[in-house]
N, CA, C and O atoms as CSV, one atom per row, in Angstrom:
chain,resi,resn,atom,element,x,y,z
A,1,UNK,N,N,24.608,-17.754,15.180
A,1,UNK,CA,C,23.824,-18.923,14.860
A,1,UNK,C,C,22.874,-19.267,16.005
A,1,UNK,O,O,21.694,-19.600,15.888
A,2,UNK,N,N,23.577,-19.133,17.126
A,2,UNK,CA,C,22.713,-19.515,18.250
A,2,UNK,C,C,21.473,-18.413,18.236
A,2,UNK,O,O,20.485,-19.090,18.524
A,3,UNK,N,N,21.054,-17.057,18.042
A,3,UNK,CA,C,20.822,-16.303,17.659
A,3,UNK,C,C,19.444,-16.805,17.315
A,3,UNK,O,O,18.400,-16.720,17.962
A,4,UNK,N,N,19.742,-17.459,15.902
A,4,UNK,CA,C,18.757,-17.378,14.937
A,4,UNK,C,C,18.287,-18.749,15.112
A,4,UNK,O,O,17.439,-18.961,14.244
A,5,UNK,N,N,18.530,-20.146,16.122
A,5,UNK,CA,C,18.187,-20.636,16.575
A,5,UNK,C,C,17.192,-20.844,17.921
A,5,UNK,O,O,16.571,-21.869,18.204
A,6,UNK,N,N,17.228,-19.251,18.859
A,6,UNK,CA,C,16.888,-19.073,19.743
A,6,UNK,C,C,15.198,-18.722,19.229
A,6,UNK,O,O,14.106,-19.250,19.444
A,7,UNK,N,N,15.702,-17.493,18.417
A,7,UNK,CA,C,14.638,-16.739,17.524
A,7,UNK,C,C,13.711,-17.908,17.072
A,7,UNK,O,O,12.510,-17.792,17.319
A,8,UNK,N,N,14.092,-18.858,16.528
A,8,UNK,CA,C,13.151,-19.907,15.781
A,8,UNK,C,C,12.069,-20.298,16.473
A,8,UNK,O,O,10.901,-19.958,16.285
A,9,UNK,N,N,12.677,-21.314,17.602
A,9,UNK,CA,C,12.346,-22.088,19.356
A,9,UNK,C,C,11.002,-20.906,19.325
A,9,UNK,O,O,9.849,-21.307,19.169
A,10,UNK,N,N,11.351,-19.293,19.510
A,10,UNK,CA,C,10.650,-18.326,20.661
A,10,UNK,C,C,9.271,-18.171,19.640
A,10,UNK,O,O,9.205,-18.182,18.411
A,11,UNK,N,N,8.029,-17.997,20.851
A,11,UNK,CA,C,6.933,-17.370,20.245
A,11,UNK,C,C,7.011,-15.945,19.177
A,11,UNK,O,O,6.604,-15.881,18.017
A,12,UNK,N,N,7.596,-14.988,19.901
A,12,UNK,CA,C,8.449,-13.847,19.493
A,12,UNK,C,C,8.727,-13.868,18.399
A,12,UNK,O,O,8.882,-12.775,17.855
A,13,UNK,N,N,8.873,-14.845,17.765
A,13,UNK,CA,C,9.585,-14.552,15.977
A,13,UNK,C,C,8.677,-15.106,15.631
A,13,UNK,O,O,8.663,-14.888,14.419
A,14,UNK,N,N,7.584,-15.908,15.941
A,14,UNK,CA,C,6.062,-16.107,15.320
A,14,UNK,C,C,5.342,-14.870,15.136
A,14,UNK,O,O,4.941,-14.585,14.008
A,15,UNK,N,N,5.102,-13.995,16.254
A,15,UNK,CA,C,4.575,-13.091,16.422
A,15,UNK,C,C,5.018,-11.822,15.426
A,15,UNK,O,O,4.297,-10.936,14.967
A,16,UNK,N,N,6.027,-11.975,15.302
A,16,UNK,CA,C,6.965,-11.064,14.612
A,16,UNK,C,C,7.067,-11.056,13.036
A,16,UNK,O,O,7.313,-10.097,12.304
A,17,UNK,N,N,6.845,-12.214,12.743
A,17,UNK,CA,C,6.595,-12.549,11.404
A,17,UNK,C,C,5.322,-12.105,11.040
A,17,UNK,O,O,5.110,-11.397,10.056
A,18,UNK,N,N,4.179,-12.648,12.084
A,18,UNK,CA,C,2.644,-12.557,11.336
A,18,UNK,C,C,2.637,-10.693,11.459
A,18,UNK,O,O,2.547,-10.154,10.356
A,19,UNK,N,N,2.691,-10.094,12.211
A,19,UNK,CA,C,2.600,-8.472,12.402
A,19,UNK,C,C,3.563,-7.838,11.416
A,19,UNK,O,O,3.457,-6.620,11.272
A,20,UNK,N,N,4.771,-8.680,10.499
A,20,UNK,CA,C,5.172,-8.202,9.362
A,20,UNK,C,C,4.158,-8.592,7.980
A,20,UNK,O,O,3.837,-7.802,7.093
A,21,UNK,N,N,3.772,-10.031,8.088
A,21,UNK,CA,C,2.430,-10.112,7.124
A,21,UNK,C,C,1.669,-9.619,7.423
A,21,UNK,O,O,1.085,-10.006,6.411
A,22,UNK,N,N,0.772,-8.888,8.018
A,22,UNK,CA,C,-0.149,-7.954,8.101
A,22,UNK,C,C,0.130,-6.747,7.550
A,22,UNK,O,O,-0.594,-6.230,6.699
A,23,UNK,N,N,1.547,-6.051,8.148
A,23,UNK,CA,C,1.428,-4.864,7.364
A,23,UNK,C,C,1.741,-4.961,6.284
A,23,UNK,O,O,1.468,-4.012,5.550
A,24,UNK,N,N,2.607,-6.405,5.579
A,24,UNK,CA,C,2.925,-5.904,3.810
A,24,UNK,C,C,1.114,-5.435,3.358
A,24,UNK,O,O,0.709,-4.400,2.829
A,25,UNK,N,N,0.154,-6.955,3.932
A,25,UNK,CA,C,-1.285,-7.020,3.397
A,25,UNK,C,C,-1.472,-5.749,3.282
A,25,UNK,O,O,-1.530,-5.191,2.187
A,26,UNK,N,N,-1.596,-5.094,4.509
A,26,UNK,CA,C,-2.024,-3.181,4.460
A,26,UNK,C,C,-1.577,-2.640,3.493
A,26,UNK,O,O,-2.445,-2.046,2.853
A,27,UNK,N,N,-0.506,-2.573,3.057
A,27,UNK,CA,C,0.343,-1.536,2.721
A,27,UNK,C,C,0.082,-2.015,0.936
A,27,UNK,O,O,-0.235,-1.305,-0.018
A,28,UNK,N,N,0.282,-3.043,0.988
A,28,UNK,CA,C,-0.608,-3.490,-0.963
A,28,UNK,C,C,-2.409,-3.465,-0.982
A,28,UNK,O,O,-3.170,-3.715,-1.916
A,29,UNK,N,N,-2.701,-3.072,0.404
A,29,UNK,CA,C,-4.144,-2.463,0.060
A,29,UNK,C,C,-4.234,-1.310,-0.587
A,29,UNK,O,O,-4.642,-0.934,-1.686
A,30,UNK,N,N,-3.506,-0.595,0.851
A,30,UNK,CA,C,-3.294,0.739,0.164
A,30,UNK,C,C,-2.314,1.388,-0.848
A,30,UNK,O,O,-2.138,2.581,-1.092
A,31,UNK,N,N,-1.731,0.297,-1.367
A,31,UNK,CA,C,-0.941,0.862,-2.830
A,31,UNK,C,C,-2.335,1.138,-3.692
A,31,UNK,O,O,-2.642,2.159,-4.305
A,32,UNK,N,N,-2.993,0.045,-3.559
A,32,UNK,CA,C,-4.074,-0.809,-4.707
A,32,UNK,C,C,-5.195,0.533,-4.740
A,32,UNK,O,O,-5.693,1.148,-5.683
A,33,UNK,N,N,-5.327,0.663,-3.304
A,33,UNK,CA,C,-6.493,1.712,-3.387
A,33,UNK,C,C,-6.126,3.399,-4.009
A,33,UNK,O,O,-6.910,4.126,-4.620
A,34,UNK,N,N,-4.847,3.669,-3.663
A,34,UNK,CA,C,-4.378,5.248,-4.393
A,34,UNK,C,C,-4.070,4.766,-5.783
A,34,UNK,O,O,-4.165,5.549,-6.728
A,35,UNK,N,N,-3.712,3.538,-5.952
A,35,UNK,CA,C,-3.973,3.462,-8.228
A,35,UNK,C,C,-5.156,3.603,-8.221
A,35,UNK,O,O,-5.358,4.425,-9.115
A,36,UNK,N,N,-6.169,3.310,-7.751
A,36,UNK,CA,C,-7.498,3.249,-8.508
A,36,UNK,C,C,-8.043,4.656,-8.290
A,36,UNK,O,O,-8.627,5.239,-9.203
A,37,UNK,N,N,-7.843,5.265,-6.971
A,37,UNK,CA,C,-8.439,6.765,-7.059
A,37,UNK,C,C,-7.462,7.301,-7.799
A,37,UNK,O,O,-8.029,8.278,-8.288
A,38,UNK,N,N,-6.283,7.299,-8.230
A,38,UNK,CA,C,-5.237,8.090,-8.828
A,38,UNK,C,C,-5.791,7.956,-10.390
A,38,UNK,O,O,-5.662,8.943,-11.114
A,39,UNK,N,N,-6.405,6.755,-10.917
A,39,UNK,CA,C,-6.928,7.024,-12.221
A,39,UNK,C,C,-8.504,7.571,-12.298
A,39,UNK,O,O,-8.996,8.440,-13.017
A,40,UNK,N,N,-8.906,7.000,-11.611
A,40,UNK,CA,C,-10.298,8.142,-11.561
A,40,UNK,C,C,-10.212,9.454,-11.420
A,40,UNK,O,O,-10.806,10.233,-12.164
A,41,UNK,N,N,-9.214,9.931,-10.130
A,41,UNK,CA,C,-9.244,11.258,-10.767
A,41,UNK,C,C,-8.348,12.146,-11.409
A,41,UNK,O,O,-8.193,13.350,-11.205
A,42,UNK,N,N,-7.634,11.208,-12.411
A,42,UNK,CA,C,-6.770,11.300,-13.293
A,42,UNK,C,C,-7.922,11.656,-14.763
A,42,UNK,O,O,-7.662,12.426,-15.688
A,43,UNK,N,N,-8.730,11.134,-14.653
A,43,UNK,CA,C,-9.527,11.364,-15.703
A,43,UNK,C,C,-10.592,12.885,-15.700
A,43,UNK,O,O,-10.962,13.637,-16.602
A,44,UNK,N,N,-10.859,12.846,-13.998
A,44,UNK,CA,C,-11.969,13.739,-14.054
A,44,UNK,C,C,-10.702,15.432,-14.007
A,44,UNK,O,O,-11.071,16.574,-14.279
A,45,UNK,N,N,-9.668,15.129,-13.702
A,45,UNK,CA,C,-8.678,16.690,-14.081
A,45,UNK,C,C,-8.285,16.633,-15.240
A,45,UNK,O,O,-7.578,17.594,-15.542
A,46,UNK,N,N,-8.484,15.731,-16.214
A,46,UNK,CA,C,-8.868,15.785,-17.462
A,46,UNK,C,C,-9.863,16.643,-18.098
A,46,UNK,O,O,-9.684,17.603,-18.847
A,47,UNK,N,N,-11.044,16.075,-17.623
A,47,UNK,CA,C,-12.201,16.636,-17.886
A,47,UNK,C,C,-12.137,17.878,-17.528
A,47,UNK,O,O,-12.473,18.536,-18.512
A,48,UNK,N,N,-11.889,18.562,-16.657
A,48,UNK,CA,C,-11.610,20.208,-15.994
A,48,UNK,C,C,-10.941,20.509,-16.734
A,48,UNK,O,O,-11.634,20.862,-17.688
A,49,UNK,N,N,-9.673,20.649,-17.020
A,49,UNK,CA,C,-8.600,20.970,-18.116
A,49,UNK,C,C,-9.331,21.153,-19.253
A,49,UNK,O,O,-9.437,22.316,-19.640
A,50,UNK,N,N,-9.857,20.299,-19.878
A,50,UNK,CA,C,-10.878,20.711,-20.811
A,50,UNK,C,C,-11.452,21.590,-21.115
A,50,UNK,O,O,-11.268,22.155,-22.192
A,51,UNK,N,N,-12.672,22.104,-19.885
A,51,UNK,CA,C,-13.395,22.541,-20.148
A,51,UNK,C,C,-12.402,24.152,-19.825
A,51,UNK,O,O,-12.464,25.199,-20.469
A,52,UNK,N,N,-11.910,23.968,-19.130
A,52,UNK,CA,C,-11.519,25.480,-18.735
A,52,UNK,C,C,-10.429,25.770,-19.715
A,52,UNK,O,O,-9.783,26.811,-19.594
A,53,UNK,N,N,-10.154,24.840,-20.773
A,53,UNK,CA,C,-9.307,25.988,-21.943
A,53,UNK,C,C,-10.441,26.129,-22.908
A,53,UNK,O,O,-10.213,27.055,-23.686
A,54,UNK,N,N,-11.518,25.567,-23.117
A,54,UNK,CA,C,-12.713,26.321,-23.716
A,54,UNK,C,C,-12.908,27.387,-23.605
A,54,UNK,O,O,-12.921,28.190,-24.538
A,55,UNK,N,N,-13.144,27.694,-22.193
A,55,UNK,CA,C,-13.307,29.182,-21.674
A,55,UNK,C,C,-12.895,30.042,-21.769
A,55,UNK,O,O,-13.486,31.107,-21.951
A,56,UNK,N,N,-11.367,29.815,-21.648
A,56,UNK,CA,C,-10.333,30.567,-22.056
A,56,UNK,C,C,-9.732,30.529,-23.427
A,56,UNK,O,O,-8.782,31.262,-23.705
């Protein structure tokens, strides 16, 4: 208890907190950003697939 009372008081668990909100922010950027290229070029290996069983 004293512990998590000390932790509270200290700059240290301010600091510690905001540098954990930062990286969730990052890290749901970059979820956000590989869905959106993951369906774009989800579509265009579509389009290839396509064309190359034409060919074949």
């Amino acid at each position: 208890m004293n512990f998590l009372r000390r932790l509270i008081r200290e700059e240290d668990a301010a600091t510690a907190v905001e540098y954990a909100v930062l990286l969730a922010l990052i890290l749901m950027s970059i979820i956000a950003a590989i869905g959106t290229v993951g369906v774009g070029t989800g579509g265009l290996w579509s389009d290839i697939n396509t064309e190359l069983e034409a060919i074949f």
